[in-house]
N, CA, C and O atoms as a printed pandas DataFrame, in Angstrom:
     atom_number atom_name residue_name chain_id  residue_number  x_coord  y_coord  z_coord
0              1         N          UNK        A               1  -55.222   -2.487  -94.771
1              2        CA          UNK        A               1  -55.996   -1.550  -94.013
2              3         C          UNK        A               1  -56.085   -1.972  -92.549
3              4         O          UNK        A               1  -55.873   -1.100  -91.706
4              5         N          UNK        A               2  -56.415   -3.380  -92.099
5              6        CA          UNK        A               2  -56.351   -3.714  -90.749
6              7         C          UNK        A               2  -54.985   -3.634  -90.432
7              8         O          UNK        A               2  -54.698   -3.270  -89.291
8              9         N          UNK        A               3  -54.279   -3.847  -91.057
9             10        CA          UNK        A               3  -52.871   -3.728  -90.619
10            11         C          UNK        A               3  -52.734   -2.498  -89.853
11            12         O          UNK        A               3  -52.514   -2.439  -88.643
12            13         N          UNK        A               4  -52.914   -1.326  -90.816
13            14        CA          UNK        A               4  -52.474   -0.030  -90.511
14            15         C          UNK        A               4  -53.750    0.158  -89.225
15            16         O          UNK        A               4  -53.369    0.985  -88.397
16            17         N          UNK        A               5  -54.998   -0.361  -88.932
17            18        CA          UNK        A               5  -55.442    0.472  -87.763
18            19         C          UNK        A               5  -54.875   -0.427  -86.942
19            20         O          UNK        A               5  -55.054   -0.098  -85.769
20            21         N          UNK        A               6  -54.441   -1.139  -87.030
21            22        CA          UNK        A               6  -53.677   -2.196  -85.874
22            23         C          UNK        A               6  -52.317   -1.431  -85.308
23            24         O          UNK        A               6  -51.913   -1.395  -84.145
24            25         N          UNK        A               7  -51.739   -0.833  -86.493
25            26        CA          UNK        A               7  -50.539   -0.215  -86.091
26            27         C          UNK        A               7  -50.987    1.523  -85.403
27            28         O          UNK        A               7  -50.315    2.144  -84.580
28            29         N          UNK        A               8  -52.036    1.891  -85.918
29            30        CA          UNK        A               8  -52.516    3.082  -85.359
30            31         C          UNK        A               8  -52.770    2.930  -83.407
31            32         O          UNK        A               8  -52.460    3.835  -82.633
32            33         N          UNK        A               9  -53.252    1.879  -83.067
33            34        CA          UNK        A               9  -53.520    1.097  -82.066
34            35         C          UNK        A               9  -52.747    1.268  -80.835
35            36         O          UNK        A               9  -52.831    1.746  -79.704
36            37         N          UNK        A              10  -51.832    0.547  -81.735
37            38        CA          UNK        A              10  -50.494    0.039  -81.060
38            39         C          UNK        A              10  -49.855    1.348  -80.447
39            40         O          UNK        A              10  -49.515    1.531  -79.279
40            41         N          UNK        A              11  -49.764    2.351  -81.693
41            42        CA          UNK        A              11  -49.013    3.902  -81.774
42            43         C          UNK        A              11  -49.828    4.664  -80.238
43            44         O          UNK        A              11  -49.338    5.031  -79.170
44            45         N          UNK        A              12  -50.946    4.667  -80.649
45            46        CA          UNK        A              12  -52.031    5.280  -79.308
46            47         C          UNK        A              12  -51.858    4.503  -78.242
47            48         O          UNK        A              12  -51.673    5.237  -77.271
48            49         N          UNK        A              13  -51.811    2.791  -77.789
49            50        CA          UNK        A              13  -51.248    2.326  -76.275
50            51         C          UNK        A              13  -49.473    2.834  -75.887
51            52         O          UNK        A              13  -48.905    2.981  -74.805
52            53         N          UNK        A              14  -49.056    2.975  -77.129
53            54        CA          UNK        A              14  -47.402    3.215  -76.591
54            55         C          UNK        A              14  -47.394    4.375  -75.990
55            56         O          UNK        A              14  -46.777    4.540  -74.937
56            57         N          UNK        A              15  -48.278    5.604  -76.756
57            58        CA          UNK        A              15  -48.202    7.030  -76.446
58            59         C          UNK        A              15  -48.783    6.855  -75.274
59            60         O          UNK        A              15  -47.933    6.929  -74.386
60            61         N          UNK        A              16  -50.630    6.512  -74.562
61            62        CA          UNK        A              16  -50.816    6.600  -73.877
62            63         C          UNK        A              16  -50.306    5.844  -72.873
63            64         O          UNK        A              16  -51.019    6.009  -71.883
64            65         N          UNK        A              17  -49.006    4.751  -72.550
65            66        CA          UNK        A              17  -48.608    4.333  -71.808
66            67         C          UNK        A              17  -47.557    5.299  -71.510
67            68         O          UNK        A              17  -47.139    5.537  -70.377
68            69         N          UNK        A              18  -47.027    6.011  -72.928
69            70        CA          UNK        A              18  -45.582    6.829  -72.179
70            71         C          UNK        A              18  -46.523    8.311  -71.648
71            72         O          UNK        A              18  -45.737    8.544  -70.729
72            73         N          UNK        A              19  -47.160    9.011  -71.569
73            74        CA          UNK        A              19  -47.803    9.730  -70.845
74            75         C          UNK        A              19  -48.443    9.197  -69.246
75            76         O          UNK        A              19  -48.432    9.844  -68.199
76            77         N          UNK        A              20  -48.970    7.835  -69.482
77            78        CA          UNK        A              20  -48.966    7.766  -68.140
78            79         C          UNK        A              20  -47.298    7.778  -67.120
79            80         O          UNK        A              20  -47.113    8.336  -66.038
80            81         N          UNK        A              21  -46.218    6.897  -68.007
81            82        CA          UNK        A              21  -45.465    6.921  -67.367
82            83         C          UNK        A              21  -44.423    8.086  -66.955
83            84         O          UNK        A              21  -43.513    8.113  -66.126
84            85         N          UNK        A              22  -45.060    9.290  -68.112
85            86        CA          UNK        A              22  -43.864   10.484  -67.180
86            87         C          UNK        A              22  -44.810   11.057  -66.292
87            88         O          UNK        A              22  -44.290   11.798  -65.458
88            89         N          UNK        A              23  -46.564   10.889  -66.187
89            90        CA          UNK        A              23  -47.164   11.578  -65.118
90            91         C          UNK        A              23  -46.827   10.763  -63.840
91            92         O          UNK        A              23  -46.960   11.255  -62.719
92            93         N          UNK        A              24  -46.418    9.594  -64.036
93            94        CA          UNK        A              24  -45.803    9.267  -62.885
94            95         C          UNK        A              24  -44.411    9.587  -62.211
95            96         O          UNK        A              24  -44.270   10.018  -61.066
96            97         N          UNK        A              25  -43.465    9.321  -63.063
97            98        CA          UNK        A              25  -41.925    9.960  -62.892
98            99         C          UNK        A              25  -42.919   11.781  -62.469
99           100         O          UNK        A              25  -42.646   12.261  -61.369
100          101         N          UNK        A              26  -43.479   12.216  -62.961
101          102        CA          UNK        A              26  -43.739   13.488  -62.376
102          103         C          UNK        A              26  -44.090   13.534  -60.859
103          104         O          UNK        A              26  -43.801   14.515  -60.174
104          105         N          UNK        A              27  -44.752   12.389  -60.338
105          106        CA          UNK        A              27  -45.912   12.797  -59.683
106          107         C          UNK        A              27  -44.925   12.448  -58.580
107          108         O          UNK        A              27  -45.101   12.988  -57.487
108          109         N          UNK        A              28  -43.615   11.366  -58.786
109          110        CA          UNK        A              28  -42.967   11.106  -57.664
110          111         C          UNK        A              28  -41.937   12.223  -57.531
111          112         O          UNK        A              28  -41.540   12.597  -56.428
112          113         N          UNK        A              29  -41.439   12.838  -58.889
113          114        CA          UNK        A              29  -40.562   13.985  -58.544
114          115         C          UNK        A              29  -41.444   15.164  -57.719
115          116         O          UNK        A              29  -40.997   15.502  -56.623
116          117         N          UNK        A              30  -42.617   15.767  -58.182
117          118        CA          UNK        A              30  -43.458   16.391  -56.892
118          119         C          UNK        A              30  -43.050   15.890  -55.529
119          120         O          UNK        A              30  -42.292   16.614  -54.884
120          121         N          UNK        A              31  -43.452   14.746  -55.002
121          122        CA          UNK        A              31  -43.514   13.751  -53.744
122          123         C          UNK        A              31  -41.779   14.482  -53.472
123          124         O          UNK        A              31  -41.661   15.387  -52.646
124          125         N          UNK        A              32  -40.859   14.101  -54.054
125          126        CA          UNK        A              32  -39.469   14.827  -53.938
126          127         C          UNK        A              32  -39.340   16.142  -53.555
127          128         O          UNK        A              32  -39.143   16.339  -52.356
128          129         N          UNK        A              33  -39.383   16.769  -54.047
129          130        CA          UNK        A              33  -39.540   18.222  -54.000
130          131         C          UNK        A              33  -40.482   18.449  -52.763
131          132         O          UNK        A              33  -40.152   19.301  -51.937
132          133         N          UNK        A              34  -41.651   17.720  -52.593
133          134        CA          UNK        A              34  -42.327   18.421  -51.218
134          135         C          UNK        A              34  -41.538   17.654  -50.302
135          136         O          UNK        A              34  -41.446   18.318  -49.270
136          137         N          UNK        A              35  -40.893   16.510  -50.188
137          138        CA          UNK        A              35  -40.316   16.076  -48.831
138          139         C          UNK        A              35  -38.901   16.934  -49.059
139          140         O          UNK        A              35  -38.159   17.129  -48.097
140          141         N          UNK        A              36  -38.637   17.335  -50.126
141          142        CA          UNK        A              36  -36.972   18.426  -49.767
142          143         C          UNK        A              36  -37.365   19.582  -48.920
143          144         O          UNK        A              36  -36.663   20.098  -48.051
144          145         N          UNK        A              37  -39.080   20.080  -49.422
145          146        CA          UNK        A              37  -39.522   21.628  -48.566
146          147         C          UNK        A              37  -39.108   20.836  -47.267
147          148         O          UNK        A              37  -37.983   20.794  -46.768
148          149         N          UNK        A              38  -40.309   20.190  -46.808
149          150        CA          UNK        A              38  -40.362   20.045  -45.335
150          151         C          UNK        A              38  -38.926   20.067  -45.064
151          152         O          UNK        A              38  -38.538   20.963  -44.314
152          153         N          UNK        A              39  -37.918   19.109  -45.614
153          154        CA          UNK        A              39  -36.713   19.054  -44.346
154          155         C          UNK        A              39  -35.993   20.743  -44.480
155          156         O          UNK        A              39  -35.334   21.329  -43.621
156          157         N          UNK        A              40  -36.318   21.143  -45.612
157          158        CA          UNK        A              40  -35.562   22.629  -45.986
158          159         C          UNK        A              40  -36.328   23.344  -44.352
159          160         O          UNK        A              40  -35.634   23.881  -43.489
160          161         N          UNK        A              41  -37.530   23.210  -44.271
161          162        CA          UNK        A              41  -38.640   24.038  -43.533
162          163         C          UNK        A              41  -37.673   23.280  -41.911
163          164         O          UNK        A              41  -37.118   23.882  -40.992
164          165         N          UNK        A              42  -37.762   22.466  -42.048
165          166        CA          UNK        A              42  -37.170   21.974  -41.022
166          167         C          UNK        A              42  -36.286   22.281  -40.181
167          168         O          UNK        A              42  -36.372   22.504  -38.974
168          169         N          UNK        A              43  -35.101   22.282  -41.141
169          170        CA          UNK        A              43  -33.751   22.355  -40.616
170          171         C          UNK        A              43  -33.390   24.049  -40.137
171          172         O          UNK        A              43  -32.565   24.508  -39.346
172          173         N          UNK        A              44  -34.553   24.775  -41.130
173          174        CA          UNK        A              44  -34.430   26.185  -41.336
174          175         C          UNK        A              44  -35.179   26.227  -39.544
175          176         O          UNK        A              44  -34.450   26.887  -38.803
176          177         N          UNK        A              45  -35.692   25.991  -39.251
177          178        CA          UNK        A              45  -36.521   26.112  -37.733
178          179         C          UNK        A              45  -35.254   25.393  -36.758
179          180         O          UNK        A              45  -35.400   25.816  -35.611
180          181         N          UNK        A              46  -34.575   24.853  -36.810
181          182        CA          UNK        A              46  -33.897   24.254  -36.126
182          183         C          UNK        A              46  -32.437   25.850  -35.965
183          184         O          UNK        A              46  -31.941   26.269  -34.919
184          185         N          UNK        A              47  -32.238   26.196  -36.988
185          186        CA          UNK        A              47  -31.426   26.831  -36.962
186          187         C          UNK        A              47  -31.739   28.228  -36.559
187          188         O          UNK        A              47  -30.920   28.902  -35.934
188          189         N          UNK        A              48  -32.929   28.682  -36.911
189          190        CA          UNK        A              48  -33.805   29.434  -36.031
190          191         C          UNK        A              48  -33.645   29.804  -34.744
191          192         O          UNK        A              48  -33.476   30.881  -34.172
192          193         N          UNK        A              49  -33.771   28.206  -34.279
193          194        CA          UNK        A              49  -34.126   28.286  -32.749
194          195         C          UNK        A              49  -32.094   28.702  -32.059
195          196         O          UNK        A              49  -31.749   29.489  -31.178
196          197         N          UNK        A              50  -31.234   27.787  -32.931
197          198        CA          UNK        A              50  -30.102   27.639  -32.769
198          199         C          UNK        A              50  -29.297   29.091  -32.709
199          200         O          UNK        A              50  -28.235   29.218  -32.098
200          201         N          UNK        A              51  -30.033   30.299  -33.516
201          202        CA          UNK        A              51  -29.539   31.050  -33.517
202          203         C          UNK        A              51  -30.174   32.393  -32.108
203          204         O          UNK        A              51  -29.657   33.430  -31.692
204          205         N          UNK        A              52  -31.192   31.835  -31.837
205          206        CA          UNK        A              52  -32.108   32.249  -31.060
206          207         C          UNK        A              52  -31.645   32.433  -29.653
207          208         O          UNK        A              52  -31.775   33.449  -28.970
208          209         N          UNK        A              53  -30.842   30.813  -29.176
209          210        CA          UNK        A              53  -30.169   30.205  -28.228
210          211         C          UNK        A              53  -28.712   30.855  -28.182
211          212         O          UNK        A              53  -28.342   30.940  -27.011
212          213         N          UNK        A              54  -27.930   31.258  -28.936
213          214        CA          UNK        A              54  -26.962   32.224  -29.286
214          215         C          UNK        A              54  -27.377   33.217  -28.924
215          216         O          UNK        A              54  -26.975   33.689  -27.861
216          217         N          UNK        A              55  -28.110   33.717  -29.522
217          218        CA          UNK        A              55  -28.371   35.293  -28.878
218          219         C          UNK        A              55  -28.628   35.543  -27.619
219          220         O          UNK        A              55  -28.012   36.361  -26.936
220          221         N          UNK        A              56  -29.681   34.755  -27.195
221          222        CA          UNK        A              56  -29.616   35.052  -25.680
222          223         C          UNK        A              56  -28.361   34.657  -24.711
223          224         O          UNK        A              56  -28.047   35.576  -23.955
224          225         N          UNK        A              57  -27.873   33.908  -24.634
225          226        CA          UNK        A              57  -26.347   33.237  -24.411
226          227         C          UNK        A              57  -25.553   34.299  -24.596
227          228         O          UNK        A              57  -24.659   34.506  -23.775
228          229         N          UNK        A              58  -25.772   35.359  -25.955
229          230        CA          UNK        A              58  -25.049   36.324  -26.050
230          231         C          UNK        A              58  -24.703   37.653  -24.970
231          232         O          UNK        A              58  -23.676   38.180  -24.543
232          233         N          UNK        A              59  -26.416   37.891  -24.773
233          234        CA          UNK        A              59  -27.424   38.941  -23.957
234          235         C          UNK        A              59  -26.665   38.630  -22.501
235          236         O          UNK        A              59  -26.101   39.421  -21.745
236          237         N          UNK        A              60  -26.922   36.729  -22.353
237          238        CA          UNK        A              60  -26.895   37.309  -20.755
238          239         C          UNK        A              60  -25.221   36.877  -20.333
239          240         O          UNK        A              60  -24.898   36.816  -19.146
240          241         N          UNK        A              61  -24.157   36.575  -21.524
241          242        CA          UNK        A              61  -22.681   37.275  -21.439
242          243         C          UNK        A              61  -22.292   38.403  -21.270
243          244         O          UNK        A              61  -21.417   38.600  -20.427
244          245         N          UNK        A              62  -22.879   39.570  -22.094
245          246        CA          UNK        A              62  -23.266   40.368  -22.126
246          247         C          UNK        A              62  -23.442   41.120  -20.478
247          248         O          UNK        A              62  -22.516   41.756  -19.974
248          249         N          UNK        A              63  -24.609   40.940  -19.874
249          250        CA          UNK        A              63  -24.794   41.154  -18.616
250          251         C          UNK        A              63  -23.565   40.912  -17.593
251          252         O          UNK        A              63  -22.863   41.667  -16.919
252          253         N          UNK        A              64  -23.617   39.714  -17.757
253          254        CA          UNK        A              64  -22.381   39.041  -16.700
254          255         C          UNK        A              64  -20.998   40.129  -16.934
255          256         O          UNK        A              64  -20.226   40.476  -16.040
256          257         N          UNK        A              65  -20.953   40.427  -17.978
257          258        CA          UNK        A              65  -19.537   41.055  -18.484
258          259         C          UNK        A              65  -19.554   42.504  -17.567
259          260         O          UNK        A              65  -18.714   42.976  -16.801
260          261         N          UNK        A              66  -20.561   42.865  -17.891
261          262        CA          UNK        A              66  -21.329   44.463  -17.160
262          263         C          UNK        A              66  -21.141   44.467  -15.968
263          264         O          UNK        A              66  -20.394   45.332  -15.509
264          265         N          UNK        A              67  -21.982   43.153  -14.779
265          266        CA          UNK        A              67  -21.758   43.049  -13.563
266          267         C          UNK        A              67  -19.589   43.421  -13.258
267          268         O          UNK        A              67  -18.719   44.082  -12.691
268          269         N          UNK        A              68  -19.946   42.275  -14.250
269          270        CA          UNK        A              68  -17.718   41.568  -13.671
270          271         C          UNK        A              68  -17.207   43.422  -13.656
271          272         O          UNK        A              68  -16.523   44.050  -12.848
272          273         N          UNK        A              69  -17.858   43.816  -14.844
273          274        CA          UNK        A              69  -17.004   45.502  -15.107
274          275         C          UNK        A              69  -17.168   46.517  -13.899
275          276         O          UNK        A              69  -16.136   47.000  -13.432
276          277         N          UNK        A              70  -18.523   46.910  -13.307
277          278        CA          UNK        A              70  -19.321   47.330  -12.558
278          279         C          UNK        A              70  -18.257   46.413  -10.944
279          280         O          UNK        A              70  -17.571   47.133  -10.220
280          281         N          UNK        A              71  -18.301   45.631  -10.814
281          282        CA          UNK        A              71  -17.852   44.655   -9.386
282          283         C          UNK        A              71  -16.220   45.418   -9.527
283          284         O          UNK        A              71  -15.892   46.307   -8.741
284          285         N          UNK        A              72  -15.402   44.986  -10.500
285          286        CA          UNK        A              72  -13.755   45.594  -10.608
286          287         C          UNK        A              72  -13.697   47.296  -10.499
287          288         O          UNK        A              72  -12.653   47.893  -10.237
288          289         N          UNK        A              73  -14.764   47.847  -10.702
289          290        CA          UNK        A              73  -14.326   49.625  -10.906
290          291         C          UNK        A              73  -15.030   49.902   -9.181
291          292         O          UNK        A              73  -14.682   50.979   -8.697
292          293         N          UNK        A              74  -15.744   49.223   -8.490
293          294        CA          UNK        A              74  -16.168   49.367   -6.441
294          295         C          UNK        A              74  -14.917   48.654   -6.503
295          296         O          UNK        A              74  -14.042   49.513   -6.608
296          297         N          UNK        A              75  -14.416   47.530   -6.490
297          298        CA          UNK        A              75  -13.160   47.142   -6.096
298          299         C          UNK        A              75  -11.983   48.209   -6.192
299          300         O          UNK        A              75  -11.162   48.401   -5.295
300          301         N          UNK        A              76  -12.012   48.717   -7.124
301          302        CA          UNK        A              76  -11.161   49.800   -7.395
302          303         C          UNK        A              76  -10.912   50.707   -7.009
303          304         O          UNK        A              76   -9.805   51.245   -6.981
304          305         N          UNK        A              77  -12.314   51.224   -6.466
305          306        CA          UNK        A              77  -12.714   52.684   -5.571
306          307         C          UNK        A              77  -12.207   52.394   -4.501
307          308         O          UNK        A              77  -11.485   53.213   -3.932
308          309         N          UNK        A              78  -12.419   51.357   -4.052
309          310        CA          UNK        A              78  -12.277   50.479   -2.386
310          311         C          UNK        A              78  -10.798   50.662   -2.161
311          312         O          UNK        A              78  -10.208   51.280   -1.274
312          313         N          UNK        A              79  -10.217   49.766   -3.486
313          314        CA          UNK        A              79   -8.503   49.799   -3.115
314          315         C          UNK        A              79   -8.233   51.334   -2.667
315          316         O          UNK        A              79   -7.961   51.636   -1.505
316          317         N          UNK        A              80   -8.347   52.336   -3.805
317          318        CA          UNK        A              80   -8.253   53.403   -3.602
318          319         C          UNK        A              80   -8.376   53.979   -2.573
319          320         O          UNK        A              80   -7.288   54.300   -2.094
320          321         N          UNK        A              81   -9.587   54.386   -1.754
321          322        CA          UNK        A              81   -9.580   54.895   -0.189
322          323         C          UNK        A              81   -8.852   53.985    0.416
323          324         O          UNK        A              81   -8.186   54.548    1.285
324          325         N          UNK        A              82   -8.665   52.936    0.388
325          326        CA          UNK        A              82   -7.686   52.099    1.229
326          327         C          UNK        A              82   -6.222   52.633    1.546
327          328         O          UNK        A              82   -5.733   52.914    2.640
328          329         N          UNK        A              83   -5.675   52.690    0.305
329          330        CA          UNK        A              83   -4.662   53.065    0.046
330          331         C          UNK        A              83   -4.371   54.884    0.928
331          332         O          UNK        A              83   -3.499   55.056    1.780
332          333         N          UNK        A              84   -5.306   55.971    0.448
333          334        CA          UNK        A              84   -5.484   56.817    0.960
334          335         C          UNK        A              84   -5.451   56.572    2.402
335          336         O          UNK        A              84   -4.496   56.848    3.128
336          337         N          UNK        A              85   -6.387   56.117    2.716
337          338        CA          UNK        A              85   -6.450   55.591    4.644
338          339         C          UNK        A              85   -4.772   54.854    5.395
339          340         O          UNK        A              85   -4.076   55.010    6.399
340          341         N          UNK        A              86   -4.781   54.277    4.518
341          342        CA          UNK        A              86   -3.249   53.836    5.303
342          343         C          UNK        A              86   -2.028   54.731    4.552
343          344         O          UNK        A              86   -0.923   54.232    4.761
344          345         N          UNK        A              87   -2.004   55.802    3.823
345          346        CA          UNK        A              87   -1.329   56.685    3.806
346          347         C          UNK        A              87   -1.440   57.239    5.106
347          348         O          UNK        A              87   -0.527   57.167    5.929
348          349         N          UNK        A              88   -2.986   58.021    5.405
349          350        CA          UNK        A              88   -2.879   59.338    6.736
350          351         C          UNK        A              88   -2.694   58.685    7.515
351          352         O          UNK        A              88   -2.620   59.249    8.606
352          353         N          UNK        A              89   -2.482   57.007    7.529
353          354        CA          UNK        A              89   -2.055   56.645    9.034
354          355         C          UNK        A              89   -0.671   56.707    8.967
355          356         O          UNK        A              89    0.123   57.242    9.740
356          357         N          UNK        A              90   -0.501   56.136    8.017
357          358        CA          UNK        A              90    1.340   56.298    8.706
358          359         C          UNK        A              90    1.703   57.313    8.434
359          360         O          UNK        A              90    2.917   57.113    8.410
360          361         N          UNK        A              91    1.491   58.871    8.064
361          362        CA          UNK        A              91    1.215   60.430    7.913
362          363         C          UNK        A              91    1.210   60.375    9.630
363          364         O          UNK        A              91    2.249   60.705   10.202
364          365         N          UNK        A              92    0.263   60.037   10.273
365          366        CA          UNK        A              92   -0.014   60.024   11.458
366          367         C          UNK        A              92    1.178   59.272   12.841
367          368         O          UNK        A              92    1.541   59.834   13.875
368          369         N          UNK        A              93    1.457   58.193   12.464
369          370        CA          UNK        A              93    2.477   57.106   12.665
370          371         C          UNK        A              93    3.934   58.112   12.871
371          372         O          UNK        A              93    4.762   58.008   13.776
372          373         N          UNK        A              94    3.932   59.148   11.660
373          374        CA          UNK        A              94    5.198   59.637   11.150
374          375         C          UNK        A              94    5.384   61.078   12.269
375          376         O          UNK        A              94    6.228   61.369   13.116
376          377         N          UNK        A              95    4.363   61.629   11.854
377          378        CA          UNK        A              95    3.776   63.113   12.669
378          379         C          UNK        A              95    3.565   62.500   14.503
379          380         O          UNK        A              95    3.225   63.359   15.317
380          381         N          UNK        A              96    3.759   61.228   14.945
381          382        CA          UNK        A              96    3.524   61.245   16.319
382          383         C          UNK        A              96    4.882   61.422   17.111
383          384         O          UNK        A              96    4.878   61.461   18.342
């Protein structure tokens, strides 16, 4: 009879030692999992910003492209009467 509550004993420290020990393996896999959020949270803000920095980079290519387009089509106009103007001169040149 002492035997067996001795072995009953024994049965209840093994169990309650292996319960403490997966609430621990638990408690550090938690600790895991919240330091994976943060860097997830992290990296996700980083790329955020990264994509953020792109876009505007995009915007004011964008602009610049508009000006460059806008600057070549007055250049263009310009050549143009130019061209016209030193036609009627030598029209003129020709006719004197």
């Amino acid at each position: 009879m002492i035997a067996l509550l001795a072995a009953n004993r024994i049965d209840r420290a093994t169990t309650a030692s292996e319960i403490a020990s997966a609430i621990e393996e638990q408690a550090s896999a938690t600790i895991e999992i919240s330091r994976n959020v943060q860097q997830a949270s992290s990296g996700t803000a980083e790329v955020r910003s990264s994509v953020r920095t792109v876009s505007d980079a995009a915007g004011q290519t964008g602009k610049a492209s508009q000006n460059v387009l806008g600057a070549s089509q007055a250049l263009a106009e310009q050549a143009q009467r130019m061209r016209e103007s030193v036609a009627q001169f030598l029209q003129g040149i020709r006719g004197a």
